[in-house]
Structures are given as structure tokens and as C-alpha cells.
C-alpha positions as CSV (number, residue, x, y, z in Angstrom):
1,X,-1.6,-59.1,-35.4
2,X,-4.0,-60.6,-32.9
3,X,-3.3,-64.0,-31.4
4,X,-5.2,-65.9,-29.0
5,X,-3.3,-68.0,-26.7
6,X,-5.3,-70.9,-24.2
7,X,-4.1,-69.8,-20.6
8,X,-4.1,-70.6,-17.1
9,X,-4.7,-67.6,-16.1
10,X,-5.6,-64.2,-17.0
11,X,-1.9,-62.2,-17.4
12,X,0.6,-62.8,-20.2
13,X,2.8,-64.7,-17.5
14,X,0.2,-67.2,-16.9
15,X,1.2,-70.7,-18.6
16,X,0.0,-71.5,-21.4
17,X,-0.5,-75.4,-23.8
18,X,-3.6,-76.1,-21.9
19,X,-5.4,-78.5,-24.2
20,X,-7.9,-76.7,-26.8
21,X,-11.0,-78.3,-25.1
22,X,-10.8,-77.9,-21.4
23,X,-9.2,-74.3,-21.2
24,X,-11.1,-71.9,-18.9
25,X,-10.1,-69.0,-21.0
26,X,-7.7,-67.8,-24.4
27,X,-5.8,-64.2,-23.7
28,X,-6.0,-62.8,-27.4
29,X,-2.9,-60.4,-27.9
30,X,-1.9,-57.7,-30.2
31,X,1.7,-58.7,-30.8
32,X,2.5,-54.9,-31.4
33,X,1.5,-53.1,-28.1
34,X,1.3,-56.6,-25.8
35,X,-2.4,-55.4,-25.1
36,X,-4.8,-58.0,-24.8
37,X,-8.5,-59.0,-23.7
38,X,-9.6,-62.1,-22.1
39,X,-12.2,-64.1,-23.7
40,X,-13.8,-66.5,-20.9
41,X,-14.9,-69.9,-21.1
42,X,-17.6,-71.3,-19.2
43,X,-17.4,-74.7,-17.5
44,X,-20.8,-76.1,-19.9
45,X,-18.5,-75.0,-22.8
46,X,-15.4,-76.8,-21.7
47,X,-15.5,-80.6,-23.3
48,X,-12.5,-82.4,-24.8
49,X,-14.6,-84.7,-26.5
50,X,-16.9,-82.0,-28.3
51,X,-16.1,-79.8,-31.2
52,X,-15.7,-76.4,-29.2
53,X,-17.7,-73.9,-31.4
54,X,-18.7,-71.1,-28.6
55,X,-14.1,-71.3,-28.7
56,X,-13.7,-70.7,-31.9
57,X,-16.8,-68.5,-32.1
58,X,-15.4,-65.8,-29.2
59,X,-11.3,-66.4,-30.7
60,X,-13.0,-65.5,-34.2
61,X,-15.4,-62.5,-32.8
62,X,-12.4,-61.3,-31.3
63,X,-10.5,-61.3,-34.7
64,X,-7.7,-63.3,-33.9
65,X,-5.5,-65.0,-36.6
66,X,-3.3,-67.1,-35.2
67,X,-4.0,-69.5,-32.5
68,X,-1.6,-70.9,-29.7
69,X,-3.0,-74.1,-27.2
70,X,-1.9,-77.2,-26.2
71,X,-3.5,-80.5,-27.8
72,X,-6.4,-79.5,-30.2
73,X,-8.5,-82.2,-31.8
74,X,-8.4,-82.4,-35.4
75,X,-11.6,-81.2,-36.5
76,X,-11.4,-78.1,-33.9
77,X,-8.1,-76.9,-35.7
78,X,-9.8,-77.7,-39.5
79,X,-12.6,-75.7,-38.1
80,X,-10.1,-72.7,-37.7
81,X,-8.2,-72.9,-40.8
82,X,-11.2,-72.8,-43.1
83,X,-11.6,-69.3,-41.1
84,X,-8.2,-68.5,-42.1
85,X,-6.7,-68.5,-38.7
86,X,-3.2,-70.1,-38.1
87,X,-3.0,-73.2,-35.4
88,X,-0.2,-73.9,-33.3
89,X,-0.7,-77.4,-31.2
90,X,1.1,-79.0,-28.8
91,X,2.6,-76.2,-26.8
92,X,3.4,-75.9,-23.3
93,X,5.9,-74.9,-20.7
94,X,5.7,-71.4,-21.3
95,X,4.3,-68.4,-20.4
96,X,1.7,-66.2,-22.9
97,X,4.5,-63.9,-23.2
98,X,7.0,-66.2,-24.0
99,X,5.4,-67.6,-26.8
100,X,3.7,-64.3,-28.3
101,X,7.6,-62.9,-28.4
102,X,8.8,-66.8,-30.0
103,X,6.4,-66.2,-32.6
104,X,6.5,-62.6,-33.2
105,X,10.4,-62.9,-33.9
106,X,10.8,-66.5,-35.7
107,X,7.2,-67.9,-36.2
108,X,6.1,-71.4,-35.8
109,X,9.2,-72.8,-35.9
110,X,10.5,-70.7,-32.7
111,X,7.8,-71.7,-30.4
112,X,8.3,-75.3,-31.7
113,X,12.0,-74.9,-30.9
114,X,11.7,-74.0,-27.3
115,X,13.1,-76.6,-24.8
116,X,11.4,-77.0,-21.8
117,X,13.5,-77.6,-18.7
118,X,14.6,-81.5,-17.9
119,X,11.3,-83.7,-16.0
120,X,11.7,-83.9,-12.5
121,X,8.5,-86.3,-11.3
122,X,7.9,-85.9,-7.8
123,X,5.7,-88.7,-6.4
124,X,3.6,-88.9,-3.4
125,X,5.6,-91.5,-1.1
126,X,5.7,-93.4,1.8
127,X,9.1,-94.2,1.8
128,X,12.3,-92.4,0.7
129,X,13.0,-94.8,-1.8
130,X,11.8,-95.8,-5.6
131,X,10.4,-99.1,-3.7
132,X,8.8,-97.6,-1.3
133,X,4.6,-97.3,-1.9
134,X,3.0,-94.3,-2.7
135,X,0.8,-92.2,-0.1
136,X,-3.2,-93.7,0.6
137,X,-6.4,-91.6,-0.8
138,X,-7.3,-89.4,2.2
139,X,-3.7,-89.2,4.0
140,X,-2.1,-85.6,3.9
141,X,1.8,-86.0,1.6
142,X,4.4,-85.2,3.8
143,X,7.1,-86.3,1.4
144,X,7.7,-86.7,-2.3
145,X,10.2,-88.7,-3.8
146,X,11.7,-86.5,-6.5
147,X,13.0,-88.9,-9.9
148,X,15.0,-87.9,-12.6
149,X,13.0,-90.1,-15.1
150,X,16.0,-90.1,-17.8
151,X,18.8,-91.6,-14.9
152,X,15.9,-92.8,-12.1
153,X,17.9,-90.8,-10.0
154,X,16.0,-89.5,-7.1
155,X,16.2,-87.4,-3.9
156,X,13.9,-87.1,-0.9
157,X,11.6,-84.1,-0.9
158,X,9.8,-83.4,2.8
159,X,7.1,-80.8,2.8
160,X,6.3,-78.4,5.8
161,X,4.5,-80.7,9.2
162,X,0.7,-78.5,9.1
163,X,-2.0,-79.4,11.7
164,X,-4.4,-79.9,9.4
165,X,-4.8,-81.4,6.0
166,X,-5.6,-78.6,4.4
167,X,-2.5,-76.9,5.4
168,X,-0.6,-80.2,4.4
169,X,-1.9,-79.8,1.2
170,X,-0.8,-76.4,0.7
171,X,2.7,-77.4,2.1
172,X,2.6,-80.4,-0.1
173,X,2.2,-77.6,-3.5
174,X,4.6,-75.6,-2.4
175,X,7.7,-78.2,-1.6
176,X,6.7,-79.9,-5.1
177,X,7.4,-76.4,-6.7
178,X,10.5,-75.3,-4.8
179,X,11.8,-78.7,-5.9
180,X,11.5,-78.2,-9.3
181,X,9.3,-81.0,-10.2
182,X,7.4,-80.7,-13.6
183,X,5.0,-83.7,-12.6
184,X,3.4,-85.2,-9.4
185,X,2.0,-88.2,-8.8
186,X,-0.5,-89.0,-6.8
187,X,-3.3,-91.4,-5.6
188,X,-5.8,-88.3,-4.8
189,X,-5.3,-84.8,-4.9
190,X,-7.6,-81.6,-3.7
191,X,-9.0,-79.5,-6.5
192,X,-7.5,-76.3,-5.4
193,X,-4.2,-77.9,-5.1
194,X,-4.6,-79.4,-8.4
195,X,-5.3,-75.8,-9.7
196,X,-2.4,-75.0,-7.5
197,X,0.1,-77.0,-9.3
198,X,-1.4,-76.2,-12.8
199,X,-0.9,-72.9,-12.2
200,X,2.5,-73.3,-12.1
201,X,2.9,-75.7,-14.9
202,X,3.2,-78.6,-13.3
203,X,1.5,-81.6,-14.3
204,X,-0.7,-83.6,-11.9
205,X,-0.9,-87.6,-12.6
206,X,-3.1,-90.1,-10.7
207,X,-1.9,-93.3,-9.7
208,X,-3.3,-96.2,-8.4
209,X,-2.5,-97.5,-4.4
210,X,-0.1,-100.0,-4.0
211,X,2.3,-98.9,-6.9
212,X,5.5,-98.0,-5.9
213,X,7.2,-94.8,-6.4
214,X,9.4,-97.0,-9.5
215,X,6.6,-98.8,-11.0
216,X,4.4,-95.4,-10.8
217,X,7.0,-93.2,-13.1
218,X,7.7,-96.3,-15.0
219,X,3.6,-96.2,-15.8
220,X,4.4,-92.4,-16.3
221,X,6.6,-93.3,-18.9
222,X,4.7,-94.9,-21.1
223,X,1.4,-93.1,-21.2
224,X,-0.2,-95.5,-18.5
225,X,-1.3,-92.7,-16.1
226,X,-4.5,-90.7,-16.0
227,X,-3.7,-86.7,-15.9
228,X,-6.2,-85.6,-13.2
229,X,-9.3,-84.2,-14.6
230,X,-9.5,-80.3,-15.1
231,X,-11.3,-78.9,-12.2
């Protein structure tokens, strides 16, 4: 059976529930031998708000029958079914592999009964408190502030010193991952560390200046926050 997953990248352990419309690429995978090809999207062809027809064109050239992606809008996943291919939504927080083998052993309902680890939101402070404001557009993060949104328990991330922005950007990705944290917010992020983070599943949040590190997960919480575009 083929099956086209939307991926962040181009290896079955690349992450996978990117949303239908803004995925730069599906792996389609023969659940038998784990072989697969890559069908590309290009950046014209990538629009949430758009039926995506060159998609489902390449996943159905390709002869795939079931599909795997993230948030899909309605008529995309009709458009599929009346070509007789299977749509599973609203996954993420595993790799290609992962959910090929979930589905290839127990179906839909496997993949649907994965449980992704606990949030850990890591916002861009100024402060080591939940008070304290988040960082300024155009300042390097030299700290996060690391919740647990459940208990609003929280710990004090600090990432590398750099001597230059760029660097503190790169140190800023990779204290956020060694932490654990599944989300970061931020006021302003660079678009290679926003691939950066995505690439490693975590989800990158906007905020607005002034918030505080409480109010901003609070915001988080309840769908207030923009998730930064795709780049």
C-alpha cells in the first residue's frame, strides 16, 4: 500500500502533521518495503486558503491511497475521497515512520491513539519569572522561561552568550530543544530559526510586546496567538 505522508523533511524520521496547505513536500511510502519517493511542492503551490489541486494531483499521480497531514480543509479532503484515497487529519508529533508503522499495524485508530509527550511552552523572556515581559523585536533571546501550561509551573531556561545575533539565535534553538519545549513564544523570530524549531517539532507562536510570560501562554491557551507564518 502506498501512503503519502506531508513532511518536514525529506527522510521517514522527518516530522510529520504539517497542515495540508502549506507543506513543502508529502514522502509517499510503500508500507511493505519502507521505500518511498518525495513529491515536492513549490512555494506558488503552497496556500492554506486555496483548494491544493497540483497536491492532490502529484499524491494521486504517484498512486497513493491513503493520506496522512496535519489540518486539511474540508473540500481538499472531499476532493480525495471522491478519488478513493483514505484521509487522516489532524496529526502531528511524530515522525513519517512512526505513523506509517501506527497505521500499517492498527489503522486509523492507532495513529489517532498516539499521545504526544506533555507541552512544555518556552517563552522568550526578560525576566525569570511568569511576570516578567517577554523579549523586544530585534534583541537576541538569551533566556526562556520554560511553563508547564497544565500546573504553570516553570523553570529558567538560559541559552549559550554568542557575539553576534545570529549566533544567539542558533543558541536560542538549541536551548529551547534540549529543554524539551514543544512551543516557543516569541515577539520575532528569524526564518531559518523558525525552520529550525519546525524541524524538530516544535511549534513557534508570535506574541505581541509588552505581554508577560503568564499572560502570553494564558493567550496560548486559548487560541489567541498567531503560529508564525511558514517560511
Amino acid at each position: 500500500m502506498l501512503v503519502a505522508v506531508s513532511s518536514l523533511g525529506t527522510s521517514l524520521d522527518a516530522w510529520t502533521g504539517i497542515p495540508f496547505g502549506t507543506c513543502s513536500q508529502f514522502l509517499v511510502v510503500d508500507t511493505e518495503t519502507m521505500e518511498f519517493v518525495v513529491v515536492s511542492v513549490p512555494p506558488e503551490h503552497q496556500d492554506p486558503t486555496r483548494v491544493s489541486l497540483f497536491v492532490i494531483r502529484a499524491i494521486a499521480r504517484q498512486g497513493a491511497q491513503v493520506v496522512i497531514t496535519g489540518p486539511i480543509k474540508g473540500i481538499c479532503r472531499q476532493t480525495m475521497q471522491s478519488l478513493g484515497m483514505e484521509v487522516i487529519d489532524n496529526v502531528g508529533r511524530m515522525t513519517v515512520r512512526e505513523a506509517i508503522e501506527r497505521y500499517a499495524e492498527g489503522g486509523v485508530e492507532a495513529i489517532h491513539e498516539h499521545k504526544p509527550s506533555p507541552q512544555k511552552i518556552a517563552v522568550a523572556s526578560h525576566g525569570p519569572t511568569l511576570d516578567a515581559p517577554i523579549g523586544a523585536k530585534g534583541e537576541p533571546c538569551t533566556a526562556f522561561v520554560l511553563v508547564d501550561p497544565a500546573t504553570m509551573e516553570f523553570e529558567v531556561v538560559q541559552a549559550k552568550p554568542a557575539e553576534s545575533q545570529v549566533q544567539a539565535s542558533v543558541n536560542a534553538v538549541r536551548a529551547a530543544a534540549r529543554a524539551g519545549a514543544t512551543v516557543v513564544i516569541t515577539p520575532q523570530l528569524r526564518p531559518a530559526c523558525c525552520v529550525a524549531l519546525r524541524a524538530l517539532a516544535i511549534t513557534v507562536v508570535l506574541a505581541r510586546e509588552g505581554a508577560t510570560v503568564r499572560e502570553a501562554v494564558e493567550q496560548y491557551q486559548r487560541g489567541g496567538l498567531t503560529e508564525a507564518p511558514y517560511v
